[in-house]
MOPAC internal coordinates of N, CA, C and O (Angstrom, degrees):
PM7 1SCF
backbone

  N    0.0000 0     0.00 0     0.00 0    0    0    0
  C    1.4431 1     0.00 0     0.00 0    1    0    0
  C    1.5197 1   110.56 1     0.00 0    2    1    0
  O    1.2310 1   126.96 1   136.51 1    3    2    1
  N    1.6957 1   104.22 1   -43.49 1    3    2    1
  C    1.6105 1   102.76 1  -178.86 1    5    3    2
  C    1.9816 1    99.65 1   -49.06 1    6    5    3
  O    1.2310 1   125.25 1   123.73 1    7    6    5
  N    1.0414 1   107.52 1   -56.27 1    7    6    5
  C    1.7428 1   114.58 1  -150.88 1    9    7    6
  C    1.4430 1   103.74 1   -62.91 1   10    9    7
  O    1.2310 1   117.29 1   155.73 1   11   10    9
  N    1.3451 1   122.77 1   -24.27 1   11   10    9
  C    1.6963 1   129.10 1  -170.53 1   13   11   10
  C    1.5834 1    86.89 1   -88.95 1   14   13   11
  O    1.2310 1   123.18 1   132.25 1   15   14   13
  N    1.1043 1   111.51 1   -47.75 1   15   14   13
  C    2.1924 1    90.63 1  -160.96 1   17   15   14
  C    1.4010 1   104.34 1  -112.44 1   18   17   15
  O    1.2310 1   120.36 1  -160.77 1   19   18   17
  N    1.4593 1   116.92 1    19.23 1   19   18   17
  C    1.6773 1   101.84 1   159.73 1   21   19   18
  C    1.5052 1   103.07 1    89.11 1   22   21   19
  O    1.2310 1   114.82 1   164.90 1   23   22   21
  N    1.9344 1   127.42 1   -15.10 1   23   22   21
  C    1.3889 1    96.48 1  -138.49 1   25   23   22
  C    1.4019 1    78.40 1  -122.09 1   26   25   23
  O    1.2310 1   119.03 1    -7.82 1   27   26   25
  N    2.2068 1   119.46 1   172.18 1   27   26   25
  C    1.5423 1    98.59 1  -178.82 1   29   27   26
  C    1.2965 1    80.39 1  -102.04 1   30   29   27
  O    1.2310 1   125.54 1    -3.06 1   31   30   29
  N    1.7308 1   106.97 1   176.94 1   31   30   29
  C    1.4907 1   127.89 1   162.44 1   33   31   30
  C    1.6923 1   114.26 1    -8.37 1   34   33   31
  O    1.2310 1   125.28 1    88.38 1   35   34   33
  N    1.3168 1   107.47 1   -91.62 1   35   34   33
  C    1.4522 1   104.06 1   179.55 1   37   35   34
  C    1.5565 1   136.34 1  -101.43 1   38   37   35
  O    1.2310 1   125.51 1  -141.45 1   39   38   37
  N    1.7399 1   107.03 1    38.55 1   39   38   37
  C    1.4042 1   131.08 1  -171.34 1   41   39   38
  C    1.7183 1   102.78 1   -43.23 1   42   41   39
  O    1.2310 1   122.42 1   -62.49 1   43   42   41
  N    1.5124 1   112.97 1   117.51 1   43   42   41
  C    1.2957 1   112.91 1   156.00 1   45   43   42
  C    1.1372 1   129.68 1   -44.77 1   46   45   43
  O    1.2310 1   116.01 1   171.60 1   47   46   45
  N    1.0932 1   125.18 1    -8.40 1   47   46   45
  C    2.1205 1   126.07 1  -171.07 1   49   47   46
  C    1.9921 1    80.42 1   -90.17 1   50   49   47
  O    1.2310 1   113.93 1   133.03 1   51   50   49
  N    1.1944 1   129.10 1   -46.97 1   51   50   49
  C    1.8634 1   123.07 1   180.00 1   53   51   50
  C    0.7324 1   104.12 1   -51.17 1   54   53   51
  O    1.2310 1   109.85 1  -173.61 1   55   54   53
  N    1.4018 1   136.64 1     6.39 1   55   54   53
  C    1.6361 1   125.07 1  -178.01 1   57   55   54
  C    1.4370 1   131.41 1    65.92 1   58   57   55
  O    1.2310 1   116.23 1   -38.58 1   59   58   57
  N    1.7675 1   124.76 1   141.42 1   59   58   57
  C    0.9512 1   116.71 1  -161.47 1   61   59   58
  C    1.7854 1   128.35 1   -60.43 1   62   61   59
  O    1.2310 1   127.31 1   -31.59 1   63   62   61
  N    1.6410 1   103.54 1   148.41 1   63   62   61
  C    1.7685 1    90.77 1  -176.09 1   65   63   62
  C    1.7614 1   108.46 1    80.14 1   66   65   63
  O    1.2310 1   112.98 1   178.67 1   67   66   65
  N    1.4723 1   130.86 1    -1.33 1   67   66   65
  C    1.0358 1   130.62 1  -167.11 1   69   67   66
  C    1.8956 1   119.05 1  -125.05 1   70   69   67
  O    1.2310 1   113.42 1   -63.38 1   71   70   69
  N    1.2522 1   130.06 1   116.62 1   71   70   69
  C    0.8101 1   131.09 1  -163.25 1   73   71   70
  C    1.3634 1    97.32 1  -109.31 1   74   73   71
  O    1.2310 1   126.85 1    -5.88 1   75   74   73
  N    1.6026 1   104.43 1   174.12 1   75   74   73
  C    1.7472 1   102.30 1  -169.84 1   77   75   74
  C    1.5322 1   116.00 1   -63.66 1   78   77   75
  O    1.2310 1   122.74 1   151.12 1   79   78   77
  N    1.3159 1   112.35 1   -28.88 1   79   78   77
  C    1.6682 1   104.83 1   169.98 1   81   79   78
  C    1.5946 1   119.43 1   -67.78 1   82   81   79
  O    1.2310 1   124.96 1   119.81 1   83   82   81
  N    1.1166 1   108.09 1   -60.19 1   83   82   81
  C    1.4704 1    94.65 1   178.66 1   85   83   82
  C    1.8560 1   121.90 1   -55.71 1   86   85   83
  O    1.2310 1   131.74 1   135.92 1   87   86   85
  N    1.1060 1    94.93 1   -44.08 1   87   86   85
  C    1.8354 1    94.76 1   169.03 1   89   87   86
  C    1.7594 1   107.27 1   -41.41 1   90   89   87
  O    1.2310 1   134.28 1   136.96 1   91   90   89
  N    1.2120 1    90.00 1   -43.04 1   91   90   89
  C    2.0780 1    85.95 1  -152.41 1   93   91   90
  C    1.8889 1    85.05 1   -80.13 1   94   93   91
  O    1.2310 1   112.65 1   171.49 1   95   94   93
  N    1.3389 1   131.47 1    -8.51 1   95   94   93
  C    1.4739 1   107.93 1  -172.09 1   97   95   94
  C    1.9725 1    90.93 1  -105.52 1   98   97   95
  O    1.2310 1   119.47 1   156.46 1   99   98   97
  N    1.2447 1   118.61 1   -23.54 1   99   98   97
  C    1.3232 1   101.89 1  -176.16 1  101   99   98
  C    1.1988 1    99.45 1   -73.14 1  102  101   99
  O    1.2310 1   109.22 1   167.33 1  103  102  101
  N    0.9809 1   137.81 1   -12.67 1  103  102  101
  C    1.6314 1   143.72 1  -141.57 1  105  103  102
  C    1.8030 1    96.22 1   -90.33 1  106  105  103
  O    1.2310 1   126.55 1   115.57 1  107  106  105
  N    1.4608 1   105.02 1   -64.43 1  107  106  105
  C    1.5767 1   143.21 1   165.02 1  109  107  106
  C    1.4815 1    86.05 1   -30.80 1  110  109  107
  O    1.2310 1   121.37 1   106.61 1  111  110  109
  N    1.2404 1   114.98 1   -73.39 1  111  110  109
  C    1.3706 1   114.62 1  -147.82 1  113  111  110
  C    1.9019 1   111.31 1   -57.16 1  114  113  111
  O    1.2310 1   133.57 1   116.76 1  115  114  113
  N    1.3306 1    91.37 1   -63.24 1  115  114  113
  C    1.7890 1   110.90 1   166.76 1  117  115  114
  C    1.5987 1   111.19 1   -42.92 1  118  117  115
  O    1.2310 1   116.18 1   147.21 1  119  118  117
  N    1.6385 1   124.85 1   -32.79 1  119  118  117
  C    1.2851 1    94.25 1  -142.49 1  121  119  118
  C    2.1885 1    72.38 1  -148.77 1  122  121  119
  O    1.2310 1   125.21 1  -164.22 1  123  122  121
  N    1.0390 1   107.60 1    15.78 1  123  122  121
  C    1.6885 1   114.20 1   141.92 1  125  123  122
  C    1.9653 1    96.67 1    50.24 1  126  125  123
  O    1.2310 1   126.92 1  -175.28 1  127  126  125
  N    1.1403 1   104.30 1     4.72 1  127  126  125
  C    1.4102 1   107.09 1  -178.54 1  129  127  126
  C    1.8218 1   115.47 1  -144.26 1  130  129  127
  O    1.2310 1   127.11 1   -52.04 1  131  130  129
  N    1.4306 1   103.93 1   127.96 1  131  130  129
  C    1.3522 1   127.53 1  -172.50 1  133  131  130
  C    1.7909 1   107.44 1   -70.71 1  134  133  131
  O    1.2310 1   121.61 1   150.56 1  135  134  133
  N    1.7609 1   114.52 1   -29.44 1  135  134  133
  C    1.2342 1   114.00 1   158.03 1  137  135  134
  C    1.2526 1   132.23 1   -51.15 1  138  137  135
  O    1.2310 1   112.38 1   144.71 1  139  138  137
  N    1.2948 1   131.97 1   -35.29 1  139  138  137
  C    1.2530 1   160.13 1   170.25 1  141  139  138
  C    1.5893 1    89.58 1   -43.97 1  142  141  139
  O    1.2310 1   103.69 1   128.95 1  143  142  141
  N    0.9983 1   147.63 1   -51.05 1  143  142  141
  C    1.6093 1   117.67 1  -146.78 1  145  143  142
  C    2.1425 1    85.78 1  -119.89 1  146  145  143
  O    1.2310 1   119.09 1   161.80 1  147  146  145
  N    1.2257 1   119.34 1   -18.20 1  147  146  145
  C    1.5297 1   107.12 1   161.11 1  149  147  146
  C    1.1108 1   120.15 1   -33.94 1  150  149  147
  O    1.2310 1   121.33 1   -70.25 1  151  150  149
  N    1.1391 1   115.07 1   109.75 1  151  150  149
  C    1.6701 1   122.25 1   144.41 1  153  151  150
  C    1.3611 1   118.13 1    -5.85 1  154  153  151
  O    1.2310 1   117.33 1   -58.52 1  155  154  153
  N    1.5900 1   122.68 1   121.48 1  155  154  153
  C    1.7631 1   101.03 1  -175.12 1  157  155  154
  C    1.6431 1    90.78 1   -84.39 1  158  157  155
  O    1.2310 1   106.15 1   162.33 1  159  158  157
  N    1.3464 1   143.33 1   -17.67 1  159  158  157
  C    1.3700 1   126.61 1  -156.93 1  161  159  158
  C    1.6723 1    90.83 1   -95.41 1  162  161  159
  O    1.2310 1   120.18 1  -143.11 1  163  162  161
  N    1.1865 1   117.27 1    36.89 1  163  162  161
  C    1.7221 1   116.99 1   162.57 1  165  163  162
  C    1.4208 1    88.40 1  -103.22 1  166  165  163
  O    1.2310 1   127.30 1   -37.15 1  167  166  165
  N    1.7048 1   103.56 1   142.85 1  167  166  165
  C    1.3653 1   102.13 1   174.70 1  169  167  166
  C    2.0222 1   107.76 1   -89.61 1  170  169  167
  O    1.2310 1   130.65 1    -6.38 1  171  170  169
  N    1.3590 1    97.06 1   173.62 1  171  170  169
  C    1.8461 1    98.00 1  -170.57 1  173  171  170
  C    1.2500 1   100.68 1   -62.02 1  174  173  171
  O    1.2310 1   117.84 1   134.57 1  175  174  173
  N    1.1046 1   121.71 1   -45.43 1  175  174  173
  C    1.8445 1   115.20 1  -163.47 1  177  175  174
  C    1.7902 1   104.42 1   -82.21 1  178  177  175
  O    1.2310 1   119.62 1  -173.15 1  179  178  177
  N    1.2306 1   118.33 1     6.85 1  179  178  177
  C    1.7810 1   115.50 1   149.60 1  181  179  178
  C    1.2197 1   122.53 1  -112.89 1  182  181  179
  O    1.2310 1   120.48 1  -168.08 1  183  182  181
  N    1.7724 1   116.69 1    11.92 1  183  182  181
  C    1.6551 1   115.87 1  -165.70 1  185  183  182
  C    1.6514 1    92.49 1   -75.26 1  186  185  183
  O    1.2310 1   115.26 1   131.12 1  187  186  185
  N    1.2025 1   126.60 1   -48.88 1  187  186  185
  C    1.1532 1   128.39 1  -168.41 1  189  187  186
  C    1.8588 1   120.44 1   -41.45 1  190  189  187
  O    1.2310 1   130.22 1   111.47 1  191  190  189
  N    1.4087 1    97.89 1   -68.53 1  191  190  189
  C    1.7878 1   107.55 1   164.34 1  193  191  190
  C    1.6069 1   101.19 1   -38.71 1  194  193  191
  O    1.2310 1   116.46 1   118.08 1  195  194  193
  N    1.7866 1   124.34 1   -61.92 1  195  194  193
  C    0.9686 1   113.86 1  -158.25 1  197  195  194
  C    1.7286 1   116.94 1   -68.92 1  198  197  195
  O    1.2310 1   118.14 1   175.91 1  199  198  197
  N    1.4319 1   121.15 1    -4.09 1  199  198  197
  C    1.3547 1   130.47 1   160.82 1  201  199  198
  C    1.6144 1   109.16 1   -91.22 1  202  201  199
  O    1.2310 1   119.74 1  -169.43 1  203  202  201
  N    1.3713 1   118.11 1    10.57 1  203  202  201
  C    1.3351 1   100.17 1   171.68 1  205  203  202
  C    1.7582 1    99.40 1  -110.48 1  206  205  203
  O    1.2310 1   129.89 1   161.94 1  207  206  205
  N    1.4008 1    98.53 1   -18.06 1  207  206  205
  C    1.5663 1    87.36 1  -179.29 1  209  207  206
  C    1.6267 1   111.33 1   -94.66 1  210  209  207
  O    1.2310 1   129.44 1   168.19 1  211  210  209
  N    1.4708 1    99.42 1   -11.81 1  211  210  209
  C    1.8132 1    93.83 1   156.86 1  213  211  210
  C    1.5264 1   116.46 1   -56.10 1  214  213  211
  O    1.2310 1   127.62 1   109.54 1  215  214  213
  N    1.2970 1   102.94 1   -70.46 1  215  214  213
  C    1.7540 1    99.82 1   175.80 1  217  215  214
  C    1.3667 1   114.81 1   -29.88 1  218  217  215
  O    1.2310 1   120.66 1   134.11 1  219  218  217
  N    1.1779 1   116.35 1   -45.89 1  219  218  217
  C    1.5369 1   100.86 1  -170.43 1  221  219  218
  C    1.6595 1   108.36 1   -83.28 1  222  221  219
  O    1.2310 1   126.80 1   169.64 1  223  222  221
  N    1.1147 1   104.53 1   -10.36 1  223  222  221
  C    2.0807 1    92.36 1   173.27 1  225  223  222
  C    0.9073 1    99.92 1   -95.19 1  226  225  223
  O    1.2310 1   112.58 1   169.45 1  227  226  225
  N    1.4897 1   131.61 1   -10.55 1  227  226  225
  C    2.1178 1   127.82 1   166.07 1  229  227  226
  C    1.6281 1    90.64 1   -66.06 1  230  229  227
  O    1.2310 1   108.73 1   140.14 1  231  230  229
  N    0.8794 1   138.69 1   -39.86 1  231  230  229
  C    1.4554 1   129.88 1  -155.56 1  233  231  230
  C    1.5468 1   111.03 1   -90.80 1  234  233  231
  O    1.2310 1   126.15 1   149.50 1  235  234  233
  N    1.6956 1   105.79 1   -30.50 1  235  234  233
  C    1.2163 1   107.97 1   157.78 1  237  235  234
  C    1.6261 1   141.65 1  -106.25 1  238  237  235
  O    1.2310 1   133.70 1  -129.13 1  239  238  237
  N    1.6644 1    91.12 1    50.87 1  239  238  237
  C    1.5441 1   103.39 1  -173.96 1  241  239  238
  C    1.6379 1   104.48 1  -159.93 1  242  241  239
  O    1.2310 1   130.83 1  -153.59 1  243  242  241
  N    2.0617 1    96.72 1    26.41 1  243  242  241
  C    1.2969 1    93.31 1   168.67 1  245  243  242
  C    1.5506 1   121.90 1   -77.61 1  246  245  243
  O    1.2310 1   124.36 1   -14.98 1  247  246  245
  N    1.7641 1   109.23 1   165.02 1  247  246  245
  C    1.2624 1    91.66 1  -168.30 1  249  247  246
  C    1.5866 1   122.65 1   -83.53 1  250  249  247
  O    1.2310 1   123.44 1   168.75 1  251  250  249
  N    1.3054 1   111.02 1   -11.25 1  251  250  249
  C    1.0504 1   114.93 1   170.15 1  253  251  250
  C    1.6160 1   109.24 1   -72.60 1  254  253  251
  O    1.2310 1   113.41 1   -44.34 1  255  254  253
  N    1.3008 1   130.06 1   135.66 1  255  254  253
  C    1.7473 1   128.87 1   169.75 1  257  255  254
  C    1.2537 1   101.11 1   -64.85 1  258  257  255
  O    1.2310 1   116.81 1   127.21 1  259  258  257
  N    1.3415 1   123.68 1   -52.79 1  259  258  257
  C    1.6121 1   112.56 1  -149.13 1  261  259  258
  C    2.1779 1    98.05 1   -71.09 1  262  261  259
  O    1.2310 1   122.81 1   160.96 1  263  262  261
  N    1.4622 1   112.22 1   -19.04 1  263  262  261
  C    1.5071 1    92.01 1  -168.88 1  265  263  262
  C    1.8327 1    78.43 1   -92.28 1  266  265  263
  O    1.2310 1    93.98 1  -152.23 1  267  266  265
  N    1.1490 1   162.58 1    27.77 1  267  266  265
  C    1.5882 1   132.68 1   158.66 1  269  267  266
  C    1.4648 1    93.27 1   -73.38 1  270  269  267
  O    1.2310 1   123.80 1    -6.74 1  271  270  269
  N    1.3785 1   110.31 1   173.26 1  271  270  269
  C    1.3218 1   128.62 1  -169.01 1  273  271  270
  C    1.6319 1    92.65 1  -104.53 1  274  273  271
  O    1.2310 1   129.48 1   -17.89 1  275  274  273
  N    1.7823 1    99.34 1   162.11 1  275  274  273
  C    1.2611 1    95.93 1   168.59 1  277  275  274
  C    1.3740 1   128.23 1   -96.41 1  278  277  275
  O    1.2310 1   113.89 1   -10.12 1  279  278  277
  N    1.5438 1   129.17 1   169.88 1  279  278  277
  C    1.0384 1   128.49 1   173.25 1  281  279  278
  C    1.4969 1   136.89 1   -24.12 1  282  281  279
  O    1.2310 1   128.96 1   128.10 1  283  282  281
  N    1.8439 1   100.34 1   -51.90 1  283  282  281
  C    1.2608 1   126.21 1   166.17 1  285  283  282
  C    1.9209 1   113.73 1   -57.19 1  286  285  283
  O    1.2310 1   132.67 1   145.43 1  287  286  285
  N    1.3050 1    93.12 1   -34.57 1  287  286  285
  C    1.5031 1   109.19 1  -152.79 1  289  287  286
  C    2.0743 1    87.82 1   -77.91 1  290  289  287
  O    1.2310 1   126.90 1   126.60 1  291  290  289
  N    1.4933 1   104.33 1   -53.40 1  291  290  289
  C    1.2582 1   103.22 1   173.59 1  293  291  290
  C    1.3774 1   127.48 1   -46.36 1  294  293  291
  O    1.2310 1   122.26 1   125.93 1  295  294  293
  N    1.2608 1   113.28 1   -54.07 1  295  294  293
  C    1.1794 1   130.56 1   160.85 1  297  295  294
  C    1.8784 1   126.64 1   -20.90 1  298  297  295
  O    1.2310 1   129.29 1   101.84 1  299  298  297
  N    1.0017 1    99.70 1   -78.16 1  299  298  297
  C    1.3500 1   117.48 1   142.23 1  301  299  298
  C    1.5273 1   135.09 1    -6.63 1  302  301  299
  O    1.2310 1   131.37 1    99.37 1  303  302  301
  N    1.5854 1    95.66 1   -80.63 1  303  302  301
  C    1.3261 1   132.03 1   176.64 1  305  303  302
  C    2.3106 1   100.39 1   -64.43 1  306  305  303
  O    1.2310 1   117.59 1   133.58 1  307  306  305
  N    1.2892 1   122.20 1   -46.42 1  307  306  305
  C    1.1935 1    98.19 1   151.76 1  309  307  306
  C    1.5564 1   160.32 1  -102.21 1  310  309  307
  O    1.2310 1   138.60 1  -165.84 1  311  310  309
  N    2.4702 1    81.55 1    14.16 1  311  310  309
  C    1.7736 1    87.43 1   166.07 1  313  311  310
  C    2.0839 1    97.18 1   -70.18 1  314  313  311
  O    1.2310 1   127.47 1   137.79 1  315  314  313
  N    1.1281 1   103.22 1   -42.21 1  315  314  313
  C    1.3046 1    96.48 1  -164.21 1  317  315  314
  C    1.7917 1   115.73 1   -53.29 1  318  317  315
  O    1.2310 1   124.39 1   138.96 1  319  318  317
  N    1.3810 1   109.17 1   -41.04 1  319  318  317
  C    1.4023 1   116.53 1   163.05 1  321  319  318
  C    1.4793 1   121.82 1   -24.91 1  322  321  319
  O    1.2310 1   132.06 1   119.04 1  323  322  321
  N    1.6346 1    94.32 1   -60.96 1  323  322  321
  C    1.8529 1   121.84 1  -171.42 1  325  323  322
  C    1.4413 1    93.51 1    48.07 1  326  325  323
  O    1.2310 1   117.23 1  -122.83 1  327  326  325
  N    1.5706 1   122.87 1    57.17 1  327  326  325
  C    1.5594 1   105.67 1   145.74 1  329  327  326
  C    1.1915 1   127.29 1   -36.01 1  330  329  327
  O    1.2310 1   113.05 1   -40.62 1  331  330  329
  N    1.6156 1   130.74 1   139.38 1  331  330  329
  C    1.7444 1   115.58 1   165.38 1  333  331  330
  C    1.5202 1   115.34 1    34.66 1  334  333  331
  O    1.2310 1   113.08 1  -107.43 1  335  334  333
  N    1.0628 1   130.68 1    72.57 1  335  334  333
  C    1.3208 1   127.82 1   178.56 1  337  335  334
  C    1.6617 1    83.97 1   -64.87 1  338  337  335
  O    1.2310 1   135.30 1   -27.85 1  339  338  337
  N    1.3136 1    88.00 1   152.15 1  339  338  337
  C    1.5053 1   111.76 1   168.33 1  341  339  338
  C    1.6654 1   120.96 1  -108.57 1  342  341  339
  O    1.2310 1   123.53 1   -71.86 1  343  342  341
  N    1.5310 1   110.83 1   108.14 1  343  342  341
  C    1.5701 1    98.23 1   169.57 1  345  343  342
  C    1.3620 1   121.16 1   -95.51 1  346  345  343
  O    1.2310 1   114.76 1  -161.65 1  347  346  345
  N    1.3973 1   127.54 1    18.35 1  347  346  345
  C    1.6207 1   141.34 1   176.81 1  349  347  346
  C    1.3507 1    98.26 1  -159.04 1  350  349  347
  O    1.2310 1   139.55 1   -35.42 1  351  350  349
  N    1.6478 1    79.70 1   144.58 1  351  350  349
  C    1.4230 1   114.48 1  -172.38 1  353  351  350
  C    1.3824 1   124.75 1   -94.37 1  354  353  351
  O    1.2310 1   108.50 1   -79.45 1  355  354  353
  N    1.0737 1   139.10 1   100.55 1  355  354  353
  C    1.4267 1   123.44 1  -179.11 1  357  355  354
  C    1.2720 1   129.48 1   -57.51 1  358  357  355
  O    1.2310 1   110.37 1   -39.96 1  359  358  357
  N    1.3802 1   135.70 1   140.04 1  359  358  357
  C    1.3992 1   131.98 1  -141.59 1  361  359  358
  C    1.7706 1    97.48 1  -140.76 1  362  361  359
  O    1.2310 1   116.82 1   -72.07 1  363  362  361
  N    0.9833 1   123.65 1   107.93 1  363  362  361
  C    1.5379 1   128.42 1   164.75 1  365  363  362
  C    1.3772 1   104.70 1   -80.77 1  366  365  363
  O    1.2310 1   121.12 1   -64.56 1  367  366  365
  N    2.0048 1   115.46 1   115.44 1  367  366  365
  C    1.2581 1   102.37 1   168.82 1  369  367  366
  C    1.7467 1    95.21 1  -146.55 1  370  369  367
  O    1.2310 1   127.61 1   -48.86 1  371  370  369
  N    1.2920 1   102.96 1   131.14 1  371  370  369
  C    1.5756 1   131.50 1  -171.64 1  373  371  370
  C    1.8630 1   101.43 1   -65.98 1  374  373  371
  O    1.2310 1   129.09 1   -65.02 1  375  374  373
  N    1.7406 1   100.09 1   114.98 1  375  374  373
  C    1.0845 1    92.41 1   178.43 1  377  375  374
  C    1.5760 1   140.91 1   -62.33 1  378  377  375
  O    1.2310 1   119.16 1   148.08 1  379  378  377
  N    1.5222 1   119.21 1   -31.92 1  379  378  377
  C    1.4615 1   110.13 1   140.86 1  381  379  378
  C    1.4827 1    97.64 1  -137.61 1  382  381  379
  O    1.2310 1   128.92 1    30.66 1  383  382  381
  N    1.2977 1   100.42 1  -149.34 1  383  382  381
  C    1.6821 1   105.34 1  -161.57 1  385  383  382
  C    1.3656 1   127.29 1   -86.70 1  386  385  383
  O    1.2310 1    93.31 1  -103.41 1  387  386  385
  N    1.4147 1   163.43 1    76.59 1  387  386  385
  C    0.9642 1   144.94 1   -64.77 1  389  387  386
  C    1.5167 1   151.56 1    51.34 1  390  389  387
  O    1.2310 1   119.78 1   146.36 1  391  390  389
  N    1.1412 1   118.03 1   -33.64 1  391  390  389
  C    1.0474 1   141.30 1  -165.44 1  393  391  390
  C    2.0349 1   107.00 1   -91.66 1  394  393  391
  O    1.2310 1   134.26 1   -64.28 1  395  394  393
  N    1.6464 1    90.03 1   115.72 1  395  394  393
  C    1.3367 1   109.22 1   170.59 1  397  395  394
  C    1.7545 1   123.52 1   -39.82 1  398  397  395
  O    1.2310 1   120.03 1   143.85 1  399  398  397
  N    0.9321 1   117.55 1   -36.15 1  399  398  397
  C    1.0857 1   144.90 1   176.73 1  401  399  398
  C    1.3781 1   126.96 1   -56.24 1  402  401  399
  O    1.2310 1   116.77 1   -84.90 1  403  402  401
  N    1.6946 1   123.76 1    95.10 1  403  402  401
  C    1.5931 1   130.24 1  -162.07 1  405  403  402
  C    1.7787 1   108.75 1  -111.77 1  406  405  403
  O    1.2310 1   127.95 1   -40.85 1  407  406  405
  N    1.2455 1   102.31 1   139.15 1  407  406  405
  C    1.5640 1    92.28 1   172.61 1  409  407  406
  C    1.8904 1    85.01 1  -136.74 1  410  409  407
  O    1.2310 1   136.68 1   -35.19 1  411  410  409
  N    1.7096 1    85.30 1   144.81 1  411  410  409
  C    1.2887 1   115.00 1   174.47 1  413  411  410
  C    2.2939 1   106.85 1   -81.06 1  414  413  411
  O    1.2310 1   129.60 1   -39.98 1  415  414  413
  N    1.2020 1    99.09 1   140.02 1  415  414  413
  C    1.3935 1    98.73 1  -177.08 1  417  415  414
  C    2.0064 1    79.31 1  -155.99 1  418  417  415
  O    1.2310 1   137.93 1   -35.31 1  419  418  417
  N    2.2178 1    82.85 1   144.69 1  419  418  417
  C    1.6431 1   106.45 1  -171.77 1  421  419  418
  C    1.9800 1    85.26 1   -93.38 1  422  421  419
  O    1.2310 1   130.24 1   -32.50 1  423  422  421
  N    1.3241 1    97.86 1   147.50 1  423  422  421
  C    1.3090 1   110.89 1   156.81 1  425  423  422
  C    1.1604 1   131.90 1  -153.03 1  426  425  423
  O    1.2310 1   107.10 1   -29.45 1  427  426  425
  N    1.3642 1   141.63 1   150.55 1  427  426  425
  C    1.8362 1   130.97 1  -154.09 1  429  427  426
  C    1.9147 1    79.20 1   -96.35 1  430  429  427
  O    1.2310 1   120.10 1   180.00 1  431  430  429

């Protein structure tokens, strides 16, 4: 939820007494749209994935325990999604030995 709407757990701009779940379902409720709580610095051609992986943290932040889904079940629920499939891998490799110093390199 943090990564889709920008906001942390208990961000003061959600208003007081309000944590990121309840914001993003009153929000839903008032304003009948799942765009509404996207992040605007998601660009348009990833808003879509990023409303499919909302649904699935609405489903896993119901209040009842027994209706969240399970782990497995989540799982699942975002191969089928395939947010951003990824065809490269990001690779952390330490420029020499000792040295504080990390550079990111793409690899298939």
């Amino acid at each position: 939820m943090e990564l889709v709407t920008g906001k942390m757990p208990s961000d003061p701009e959600l208003g007081e007494n309000k944590d990121i779940v309840q914001w993003i379902c009153s929000t839903i409720k008032s304003k009948d749209s799942l765009l509404d709580v996207v992040d605007s610095n998601i660009s348009e051609d990833l808003k879509e994935d990023a409303i499919k992986v909302l649904k699935i943290a609405i489903h896993c932040t119901a209040k009842i325990p027994a209706l969240r889904p399970s782990m497995r079940t989540v799982v699942k629920m975002l191969e089928e999604a395939a947010p951003c499939q990824l065809t490269d891998v990001m690779v952390v490799e330490k420029e020499s030995q000792g040295s504080p110093n990390e550079k990111l390199k793409m690899s298939s």
